[in-house]
C-alpha positions, 0 to 999 in steps of 0.5 A, a space after each residue: 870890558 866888565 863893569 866889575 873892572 872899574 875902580 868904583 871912586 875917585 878921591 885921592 888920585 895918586 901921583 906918579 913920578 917922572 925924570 925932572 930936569 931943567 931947560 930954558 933958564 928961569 923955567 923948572 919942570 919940579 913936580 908930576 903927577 898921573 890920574 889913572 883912567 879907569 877912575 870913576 868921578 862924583 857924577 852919581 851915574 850908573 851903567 855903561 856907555 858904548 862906542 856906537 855900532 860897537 856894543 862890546 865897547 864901552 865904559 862907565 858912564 861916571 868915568 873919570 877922564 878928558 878933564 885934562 882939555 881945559 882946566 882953570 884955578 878958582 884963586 883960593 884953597 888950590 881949587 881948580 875947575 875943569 870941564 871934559 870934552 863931548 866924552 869918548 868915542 868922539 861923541 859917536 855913542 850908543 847914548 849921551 855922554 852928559 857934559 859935566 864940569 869936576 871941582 879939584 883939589 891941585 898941590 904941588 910938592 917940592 920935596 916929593 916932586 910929586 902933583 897931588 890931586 883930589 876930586 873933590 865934586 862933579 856937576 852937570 852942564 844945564 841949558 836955560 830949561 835945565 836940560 843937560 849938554 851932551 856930548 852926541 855929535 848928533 845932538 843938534 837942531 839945525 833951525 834952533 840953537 836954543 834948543 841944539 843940546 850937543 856941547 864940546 868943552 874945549 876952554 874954561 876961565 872963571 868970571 870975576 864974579 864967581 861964573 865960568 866961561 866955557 867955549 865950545 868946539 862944536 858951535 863954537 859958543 861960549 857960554 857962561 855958567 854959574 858954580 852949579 853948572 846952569 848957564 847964566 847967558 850965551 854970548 854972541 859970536 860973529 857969523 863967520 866961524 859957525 857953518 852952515 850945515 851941521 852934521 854928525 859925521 866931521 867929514 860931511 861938515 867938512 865937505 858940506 860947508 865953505 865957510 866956518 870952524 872946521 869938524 872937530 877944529 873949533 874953538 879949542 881954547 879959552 883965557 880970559 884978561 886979569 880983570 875979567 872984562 875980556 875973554 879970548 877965544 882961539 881956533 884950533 886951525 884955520 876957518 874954511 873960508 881962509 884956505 883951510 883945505 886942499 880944494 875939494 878934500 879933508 887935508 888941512 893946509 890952511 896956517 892961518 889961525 883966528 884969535 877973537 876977542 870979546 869984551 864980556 859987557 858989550 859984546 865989541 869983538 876984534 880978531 887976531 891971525 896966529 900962524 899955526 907952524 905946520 897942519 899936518 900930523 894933526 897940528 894945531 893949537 889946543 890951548 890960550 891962557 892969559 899972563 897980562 891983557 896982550 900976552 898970552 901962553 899957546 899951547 901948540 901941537 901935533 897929535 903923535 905920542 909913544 904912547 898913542 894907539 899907533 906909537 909915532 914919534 912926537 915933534 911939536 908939543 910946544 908953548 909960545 907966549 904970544 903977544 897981540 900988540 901990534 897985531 892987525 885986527 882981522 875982522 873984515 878979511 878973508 885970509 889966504 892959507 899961506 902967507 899973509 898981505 904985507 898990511 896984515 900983522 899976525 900976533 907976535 909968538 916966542 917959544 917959550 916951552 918945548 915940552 920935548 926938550 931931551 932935559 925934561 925926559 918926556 919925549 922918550 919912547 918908554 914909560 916916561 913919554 909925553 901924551 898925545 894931547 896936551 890941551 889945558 893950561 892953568 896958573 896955580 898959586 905961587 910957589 913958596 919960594 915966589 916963582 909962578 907956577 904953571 900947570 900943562 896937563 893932557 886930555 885923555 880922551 875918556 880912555 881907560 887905558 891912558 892917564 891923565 898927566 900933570 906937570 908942574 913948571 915953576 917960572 922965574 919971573 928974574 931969569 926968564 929969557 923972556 918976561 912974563 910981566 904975569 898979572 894975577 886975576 883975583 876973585 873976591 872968594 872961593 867957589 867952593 867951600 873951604 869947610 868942605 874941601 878940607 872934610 874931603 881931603 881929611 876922608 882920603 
């Protein structure tokens, strides 16, 4: 595919409107929208980037996608962040994909049941040396982390003083970065959940190590607690350690997940078990987000679509709140892949969506169907009418051919079956202009 192919901005990105329907009470699917793929962002880059050993296929190195991995609201003017993963091609490129976080502006409209979305400014990721994160599997030093460049953004929350928190599948990390995308500090993490021998190629990770995130199953998520003082980062699978794996093979059989928690100031650490239903079909989890300091939505699901490359039909793309009251604190144990020690309490989990309930129309094998991987959570600003507002979005993958899906749940507060007791977090002002945003949105 030609460069001449490509929509050469991305402003105003129009919605695109979808069956809305009603299913569990007190939980109203109101409004969608749809980010065409092929859109470029405000990175400024040129040229092409390629899928390695495979010059014919490429795109745009400014290409507007995986936005949809992780996504937060910044509290003020409908301004959310987001930072794409490693970049297509699962980070096997010709070059680097330059990690990058987008401003948006999000709106969600009642009467048109439509999301709209605006981009309103892209900024890279910088390292101490102001070096930019890259996406390339292989960008890694094995004797020095400060040097290791390659960075997955997988979870991003926003800090009570106007920084964001990005966790990191690849290490896993969690860095911290002010607005313009420079880190401000990393955050120590326990030994356990990093490897020992790092490759590019997921499947010598896995095989190579015996302990450890698995390839390409990090940490995937990221909340963060409504006074900004905790942050919560979730696994995608089970670590090696815990019965990830059939002995001596890639097959995933290991159900029990790791949440850790990390207070921000002294770096004290707890960590949670969260069954994974099942770890077949590709099945995980792909995204935390805060209601209050113990409840928590998940995002659980496999990774079939209508819509994929290979048409399979999806049967887990749901959203558990999650408590962890109660829950037994993990940090010094090894877990079996099965079933728990009858002295080790997981995290409490209540379904609290079905995104392929029939009512909500997204399960269908036609135009309507849901994507693949549903990755990113954020609460938006509260809805005229005082219900809460829950955006679910997809993660296209950087391929030009998908969209990137928005839907809009309101949530009553009242009617729900179970609670939300949902706690705001509040920051003291707006990380992006709001003089700008509002000369961006009147140049659409």
């Amino acid at each position: 595919m030609t460069r001449k192919t490509w929509v050469m901005a991305a402003v105003l990105i129009v919605p695109v409107c979808t069956v809305l329907a009603t299913a569990p009470p007190g939980i109203e699917l109101v409004a969608t929208g749809s980010v065409a793929g092929n859109l470029l962002d405000k990175s400024g880059l040129t040229g092409s980037i390629c899928q390695a050993g495979a010059p014919a296929n490429c795109v745009p190195k400014a290409v507007l996608g995986g936005f949809g991995s992780d996504i937060t609201f910044t509290g003020h003017d409908n301004v959310f962040v987001s930072a794409p993963d490693r970049g297509p091609f699962d980070g096997l490129t010709d070059v680097p994909f330059l990690d990058r976080i987008h401003f948006f502006h999000l709106v969600t409209d009642l009467a048109s049941k439509r999301v709209q979305a605006t981009l309103l400014d892209t900024r890279f990721l910088r390292n101490e040396r102001g070096k930019v994160f890259l996406g390339a599997a292989g960008a890694f030093d094995p004797n020095d982390p400060q040097v290791t460049l390659r960075f997955d953004p997988e979870g991003i929350r926003v800090g009570p003083s106007g920084t964001f928190f990005v966790s990191d599948e690849y290490g896993p990390n969690i860095f911290e970065f002010d607005r313009q995308g420079n880190i401000v500090r990393r955050l120590d993490l326990p030994e356990k959940f990093f490897i020992a021998n790092q490759s590019a190629d997921p499947n010598a990770e896995l095989l190579g190590n015996s302990s450890g995130r698995q390839a390409n199953r990090g940490m995937e998520g990221l909340a963060i607690s409504p006074d900004g003082t905790t942050l919560f980062g979730i696994m995608q699978n089970a670590l090696l350690q815990d019965g990830a794996l059939t002995p001596g093979t890639t097959t995933r059989v290991g159900l029990n997940g790791r949440i850790l928690q990390l207070d921000t100031a002294s770096g004290e650490t707890r960590e949670y078990v969260y069954r994974i239903e099942a770890a077949n079909r590709g099945q995980g989890v792909s995204e935390i987000l805060a209601i209050n300091e113990h409840q928590f939505l998940v995002v659980e699901r496999d990774n079939r679509s209508w819509l994929a490359a290979a048409p399979e039909a999806p049967t887990r793309k749901w959203i558990y709140k999650i408590d962890i009251d109660g829950a037994t604190d993990v940090s010094d144990m090894v877990l079996p892949a099965g079933a728990l020690p009858a002295n080790v309490v997981a995290v409490q989990k209540t379904l609290f969506i079905d995104l392929l309930d029939a009512d909500f129309g997204l399960q269908n094998n036609d135009t309507r169907a849901i994507a693949e991987k549903i990755e990113g959570l954020a609460w938006g600003p509260d809805l005229p009418d005082g219900r809460r507002l829950l955006y679910v979005v997809s993660d296209n993958d950087l391929v030009p051919q998908n969209p990137t899906q928005i839907f809009a749940f309101a949530i009553d507060e009242a009617l729900v079956t179970s609670p939300l007791d949902y706690e705001p977090q509040f920051l003291p002002g707006p990380l992006f202009p709001p003089g700008k945003v509002m000369k961006i949105l009147g140049q659409r």
